[in-house]
Steps between C-alpha positions, in 0.01 A plus 500: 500500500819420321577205748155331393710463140788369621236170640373494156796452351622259771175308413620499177776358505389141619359425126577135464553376159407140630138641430540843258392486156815416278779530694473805651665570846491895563265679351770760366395750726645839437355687817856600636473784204184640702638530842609880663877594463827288553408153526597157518388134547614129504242254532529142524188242464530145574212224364368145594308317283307190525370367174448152432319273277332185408508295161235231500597166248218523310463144354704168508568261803630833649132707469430739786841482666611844582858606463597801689757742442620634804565850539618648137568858647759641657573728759689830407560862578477825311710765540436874417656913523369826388663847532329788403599886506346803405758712181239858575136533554388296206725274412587139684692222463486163585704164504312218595674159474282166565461103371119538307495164379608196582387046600695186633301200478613144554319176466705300728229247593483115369276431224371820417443493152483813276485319143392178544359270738818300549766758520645637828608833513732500761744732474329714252543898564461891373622817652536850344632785731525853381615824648359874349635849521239782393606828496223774542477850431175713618371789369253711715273736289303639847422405794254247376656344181808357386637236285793232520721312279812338455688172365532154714793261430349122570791196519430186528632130571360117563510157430233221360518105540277253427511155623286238341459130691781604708740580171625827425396591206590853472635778668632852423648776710506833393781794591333836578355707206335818539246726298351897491185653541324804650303618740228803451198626693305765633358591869254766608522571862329723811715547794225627687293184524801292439427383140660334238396321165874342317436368153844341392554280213792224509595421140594153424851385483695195266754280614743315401699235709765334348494130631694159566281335297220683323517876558131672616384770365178626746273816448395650853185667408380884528272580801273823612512590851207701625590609872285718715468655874235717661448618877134456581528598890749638741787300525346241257644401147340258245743334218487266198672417180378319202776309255401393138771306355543343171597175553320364204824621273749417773723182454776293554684291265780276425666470163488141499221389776291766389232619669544509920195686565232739324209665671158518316365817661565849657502523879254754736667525801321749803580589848306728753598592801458742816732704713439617810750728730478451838792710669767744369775204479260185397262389231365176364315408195263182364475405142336259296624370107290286258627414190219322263575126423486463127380170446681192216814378603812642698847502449699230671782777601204699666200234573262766673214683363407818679483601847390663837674618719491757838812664628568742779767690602623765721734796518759645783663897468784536676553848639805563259266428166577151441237250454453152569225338322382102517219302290364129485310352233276165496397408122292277451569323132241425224477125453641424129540262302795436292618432113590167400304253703265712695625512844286601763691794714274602781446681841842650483627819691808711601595702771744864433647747696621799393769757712588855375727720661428892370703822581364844408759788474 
């Protein structure tokens, strides 16, 4: 059943942060620190949002003319690699490098106002990338039980304008900075029936980005991953994963313009999903992910709120143990509305894919 994981993760890999809560992109998966012997991955996902929206004048000899924004989201890929050996019978280790959070939004339409009614907002823009190493070790106890833990190194690097009635009125970009935290979990596992419940806790990280302008200093929040798999029938694999994140203490601020964006509350994030293996070289999976909308107003760097989504995905074995593994994603976004003036963002989507290339040795 081992190819049914390598879907999964496939699946995984087309989380879009056009629609995740915060601005989370990956999911920091650390499953490469479960698979059998000498192994190693590169993964690349690549995502296409649509998200729009709609301010309505609300009085004046303007009231009820609709100003659209165009498409604020961009396009962009994610790139990930995991290697993963065994030191003995118990012990594991892992290095897992990916890019867990990250946005790019640009109002480039006419007359889209974000603080006032006349202002244009042309040109206005945010983008943060960031790139993470985690380093895991694994302990094995039995057969059933072992534990996981190690440090992850988080950089990261963007740039914030804002344009107000087509005048620049600030802007700020900021050099890479980077920041430490840790990794640590548990997992309780039957080979038999193919089983496996991973509790892992992300801790958050600080950073500091030294800027042009104003320098940012952002929090990227700590997160629980709950990941699970069970066979329930020959050949046949169900999967899921649920994500609590705290983005109600994450942040992102610059010294002089302050605030960019803060989230008022935590994120529930769930997949489920079922495998199915139908020859010795092939297998394909379905999933579906719902994330809860959480009601007041969205950020204007992610103007979403919840979503649902169905992915599937499919697996090839080559007969010298490399794998070849494909997903696509359609999300469909939660209509939001956003801080400021209220603008209506609504029936907004995205389409992912996600590749993986695996060898086993």
């Amino acid at each position: 059943m081992k190819n049914f994981l390598t879907v999964g993760a496939a699946l995984m890999l087309t989380t879009t942060a056009a629609t995740a809560g915060g601005i989370d992109r990956s999911g920091q998966s650390i499953g490469a620190i479960f698979e059998d012997g000498k192994y190693v991955e590169l993964s690349y996902g690549y995502v296409t949002p649509s998200v729009s929206g709609v301010f309505t004048v609300p009085a004046g000899p303007a009231a009820g003319l609709e100003l659209g924004s165009g498409n604020v989201a961009s396009s962009y890929g994610s790139a990930g690699f995991a290697f993963k050996t065994d030191v003995n019978d118990k012990v594991s280790l892992a290095l897992i490098a990916d890019q867990p959070f990250g946005a790019d939004v640009t109002y480039d339409e006419l007359n889209y106002p974000l603080a006032g009614i006349a202002s244009q907002t042309i040109g206005s823009s945010a983008q943060v990338k960031t790139a993470s190493i985690t380093a895991v070790g694994r302990y094995k106890f039995n057969e059933n039980l072992s534990v996981h833990f190690g440090p992850r190194y988080l950089t990261a690097s963007g740039h914030y304008t804002a344009v107000v009635s087509g005048v620049p009125q600030y802007s700020s970009t900021y050099s890479a900075g980077s920041g430490a935290g840790y990794v640590a979990g548990a997992a309780y596992e039957r080979k038999d029936i193919a089983l496996r419940v991973a509790l892992t806790y992300s801790s958050a990280v600080e950073l500091n980005l030294d800027g042009s302008l104003g320098d940012m200093n952002a929090t990227m929040p700590q997160s629980v991953n709950l990941d699970f798999q069970s066979g329930v029938a020959a050949n046949t694999l169900v999967f899921g994963s649920v994500r609590w994140a705290e983005w109600s203490e994450g942040n992102i601020t610059d010294t002089i313009a302050g605030d960019l964006v803060t989230w008022d509350q935590d994120v529930l994030t769930y997949t489920l999903g079922v495998g199915r293996k139908f020859s010795d070289t092939f297998s394909g999976a379905i999933s579906v992910g719902y994330e809860e909308a959480q009601g007041g107003l969205s950020s204007n760097l992610s103007p979403t709120d919840g979503y649902t989504s169905v992915s599937v995905g499919g697996t090839y074995t080559m007969p010298n143990g490399i794998e070849l593994t494909g997903g696509v994603r359609y999300i469909i976004a939660g209509d939001a509305t956003t801080e400021g003036i209220g603008a209506e963002f609504a029936d907004n989507s995205a389409v992912a894919i996600g590749l993986k290339v695996a060898y086993t040795y």
